[in-house]
N, C-alpha and C positions, 0 to 999 in steps of 0.2 A: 504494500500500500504506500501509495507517494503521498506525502504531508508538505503543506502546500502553509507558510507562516511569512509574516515580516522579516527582512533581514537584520539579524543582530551584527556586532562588531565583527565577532568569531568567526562570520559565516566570509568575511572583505578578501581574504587571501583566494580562498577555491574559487569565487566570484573572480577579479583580477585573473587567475591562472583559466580560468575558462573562456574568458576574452581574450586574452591575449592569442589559446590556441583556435579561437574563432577566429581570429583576424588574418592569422598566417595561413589559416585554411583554405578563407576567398583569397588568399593574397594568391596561392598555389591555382587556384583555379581560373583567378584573374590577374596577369600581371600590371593593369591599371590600378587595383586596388591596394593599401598601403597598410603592411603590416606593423607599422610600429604604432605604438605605446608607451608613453611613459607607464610603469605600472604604477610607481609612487604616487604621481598624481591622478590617475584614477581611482585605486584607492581609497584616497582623501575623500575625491568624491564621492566615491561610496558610503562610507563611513558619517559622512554630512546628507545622505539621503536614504536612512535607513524606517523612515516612516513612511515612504514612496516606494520600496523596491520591494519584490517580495521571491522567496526562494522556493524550491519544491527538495525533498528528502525523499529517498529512501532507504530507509531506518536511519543509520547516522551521515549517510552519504548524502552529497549535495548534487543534486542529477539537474538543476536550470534555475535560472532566475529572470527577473521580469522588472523592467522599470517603464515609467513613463509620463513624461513632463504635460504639465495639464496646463493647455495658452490660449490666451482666446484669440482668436484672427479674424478681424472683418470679411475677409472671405471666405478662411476654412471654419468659421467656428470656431464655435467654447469645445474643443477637443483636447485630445492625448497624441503626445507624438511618443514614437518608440525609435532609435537610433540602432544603427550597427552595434555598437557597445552595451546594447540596453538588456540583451535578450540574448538568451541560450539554453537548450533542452535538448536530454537526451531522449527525444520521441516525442509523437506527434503528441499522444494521452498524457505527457508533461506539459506539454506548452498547454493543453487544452484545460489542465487544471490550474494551470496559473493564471490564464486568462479568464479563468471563471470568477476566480475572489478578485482580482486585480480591475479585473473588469466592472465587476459589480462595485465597486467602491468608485470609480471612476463616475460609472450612472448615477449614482448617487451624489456625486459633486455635480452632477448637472454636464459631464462628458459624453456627448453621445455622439460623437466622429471620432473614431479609429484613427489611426494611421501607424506605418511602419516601413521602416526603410532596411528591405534587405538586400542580400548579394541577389542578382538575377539569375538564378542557378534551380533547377527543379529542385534539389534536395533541402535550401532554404524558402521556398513560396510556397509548394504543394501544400505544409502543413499548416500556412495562415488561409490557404485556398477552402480546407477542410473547415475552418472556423468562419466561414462566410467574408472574407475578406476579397477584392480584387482590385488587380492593376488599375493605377491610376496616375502617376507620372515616372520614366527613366529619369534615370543621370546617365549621363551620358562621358567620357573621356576620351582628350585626344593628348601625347604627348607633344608638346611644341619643341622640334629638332633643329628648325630649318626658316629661313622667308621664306616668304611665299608671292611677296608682289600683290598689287591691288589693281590691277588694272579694269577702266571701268571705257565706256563709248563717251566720247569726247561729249556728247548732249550732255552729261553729267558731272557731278562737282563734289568731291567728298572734302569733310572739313570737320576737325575734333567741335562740338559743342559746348554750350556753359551755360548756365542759368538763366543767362537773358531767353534760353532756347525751351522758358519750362512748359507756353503754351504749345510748340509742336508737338514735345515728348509727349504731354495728355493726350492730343490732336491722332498722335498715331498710336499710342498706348490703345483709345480705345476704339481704333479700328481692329487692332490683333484683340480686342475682347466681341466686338460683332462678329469675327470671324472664328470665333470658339463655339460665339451661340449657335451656330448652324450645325448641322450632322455632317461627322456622325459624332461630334463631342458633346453638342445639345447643350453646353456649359450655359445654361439660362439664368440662373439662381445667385452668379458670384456677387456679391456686394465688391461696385467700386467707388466707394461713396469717398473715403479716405485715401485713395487713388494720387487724387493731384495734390498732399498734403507729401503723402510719401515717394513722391518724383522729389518734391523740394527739396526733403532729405535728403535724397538719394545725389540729385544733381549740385546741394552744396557740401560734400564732403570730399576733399581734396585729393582723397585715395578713387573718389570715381572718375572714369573717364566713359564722355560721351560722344557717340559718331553719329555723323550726317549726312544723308548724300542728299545730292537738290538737284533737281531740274527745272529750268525756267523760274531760278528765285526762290522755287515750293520745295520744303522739305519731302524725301518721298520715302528716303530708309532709316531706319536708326539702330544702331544695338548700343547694351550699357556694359561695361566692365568694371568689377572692382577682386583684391586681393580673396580670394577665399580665406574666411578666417580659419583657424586650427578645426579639425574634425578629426573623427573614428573613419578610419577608411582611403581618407585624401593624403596625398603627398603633400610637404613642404611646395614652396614655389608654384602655389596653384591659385593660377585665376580662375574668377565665376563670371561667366558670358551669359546676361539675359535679355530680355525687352528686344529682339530682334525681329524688326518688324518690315515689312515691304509694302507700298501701295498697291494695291488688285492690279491697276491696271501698267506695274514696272514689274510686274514678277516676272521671271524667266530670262531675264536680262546680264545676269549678272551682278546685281545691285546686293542682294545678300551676301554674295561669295567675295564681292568688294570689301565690303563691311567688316565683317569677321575676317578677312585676309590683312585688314589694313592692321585690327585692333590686336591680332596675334603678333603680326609683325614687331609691333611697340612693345608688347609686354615679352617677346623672346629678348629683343635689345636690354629690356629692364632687368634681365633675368629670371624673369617667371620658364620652367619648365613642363609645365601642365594646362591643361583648361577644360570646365568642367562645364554643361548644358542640361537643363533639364530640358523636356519635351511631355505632354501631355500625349498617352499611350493610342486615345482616339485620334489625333490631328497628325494624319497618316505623310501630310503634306510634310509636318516640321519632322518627322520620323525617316522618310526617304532623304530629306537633305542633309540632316544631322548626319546619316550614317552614310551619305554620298560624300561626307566631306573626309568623314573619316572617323568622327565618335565612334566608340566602340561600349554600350551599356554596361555598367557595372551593377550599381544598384537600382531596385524598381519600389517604386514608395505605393504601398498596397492601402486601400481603406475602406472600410466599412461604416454605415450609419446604423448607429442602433436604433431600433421600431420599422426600420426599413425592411419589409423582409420577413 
């Protein structure tokens, strides 16, 4: 019988040693994924979140554990995220007990959007597959080795962005959310009410960099770049590539592979070695380009809504 309790102190070391040899497991299965760890400092962590984590036994053995941060987000919900480092069971019937009490405490905080980011690998999704959980955004990885060159058709004008630029970024931010609404993503429901609050952010913070291509005066592309902070999974020297958007009628031009060719360029000169993308699993369009460019999926962020169902 597996016993399914809070984590104590005691329990911080086989926790730690069970992540760590999670990590080098997707690391073996993906070489885009990153097996280090400080274990010291996760640890810590641990031991600071032992009213949040909870562990499964059986008898005095510790066979998985379960954590998961409760955030609310204007678009995803009053939800629970699970991380790479958050979760680990030996078997499907352990994770499904731990997600039973873990879960229920969550409902009861008023959490009732899932989510979890694991390796893309059948032997880590099947068993959140079994718990009603499904795909819902990749990450995606490319190593940055090389330039790449930007070349675009002389009708066009690429040029880093700033702030003064914060009405186009909304301007085309929420043309890439009409173009979600449609199928097969249906993405109807997202609140982007706090949208142009957090462009502001995003475009005065001195580590972002923002690109532009224009035609005739009009902005018509944009992507955003900034430094990936530390994570469970990502390399050192990794930038996050998001907001890559193109006008309907400049697609197929050249104008995205402009964009992201220029923004790599700058961050291999900076020294970044990596670059990460997510893509929504239904928008089959950003799915073929991502991996026409060269991404290669690492992890897949799975979720479920509870009462759904």
């Amino acid at each position: 019988m597996v016993h399914v309790r809070k984590l104590d102190r005691g329990d911080v070391d086989d926790v730690v040693r069970r992540v760590e040899l999670r990590l080098r497991h997707d690391a073996q299965i993906n070489d885009l994924v990153s097996p280090e760890i400080s274990t010291e400092e996760f640890g810590h962590a641990l031991a600071d979140a032992t009213s949040s984590t909870w562990v499964a036994l059986d008898g005095d053995v510790l066979v998985g554990h379960l954590y998961g941060a409760l955030l609310e987000s204007a678009v995803y919900g009053h939800g629970v995220w699970i991380g790479p480092d958050a979760v680990s069971f030996d078997g499907t019937d352990v994770l499904s007990d731990l997600y039973a009490q873990a879960g229920q405490e969550w409902i009861e905080r008023g959490a009732l959007e899932h989510y979890v980011w694991v390796l893309d690998d059948a032997s880590s999704t099947q068993p959140w597959y079994e718990l009603g959980f499904a795909r819902m955004h990749t990450r995606g990885v490319l190593a940055i080795d090389a330039l790449r060159g930007h070349e675009l058709a002389d009708i066009y004008s690429l040029r880093r962005g700033t702030l003064d630029d914060l009405d186009v970024a909304v301007s085309l931010s929420e043309e890439l959310n009409l173009a979600q609404e449609k199928g097969p993503s249906f993405s109807i429901d997202l609140n982007t009410t706090s949208e142009r609050d957090e462009l502001l952010e995003t475009l005065s913070d001195p580590e972002v960099a923002y690109y532009l291509v224009e035609y005739e005066g009009r902005a018509v592309g944009q992507c955003i770049t900034f430094p990936l902070p530390a994570r469970r999974g990502s390399f050192d020297d990794t930038l996050h590539l998001s907001a890559v958007v193109v006008s309907e009628d400049h697609r197929g031009r050249g104008v995205a592979t402009a964009l992201v060719n220029s923004a790599l360029d700058e961050a291999f000169a900076e020294g970044f070695r990596y670059v990460e993308t997510n893509w929504r699993v239904t928008n089959r369009q950003a799915q073929h380009f991502w991996t026409s460019y060269g991404f290669r999926p690492t992890y897949v962020r799975l979720h479920r809504t509870i009462g759904a169902g």
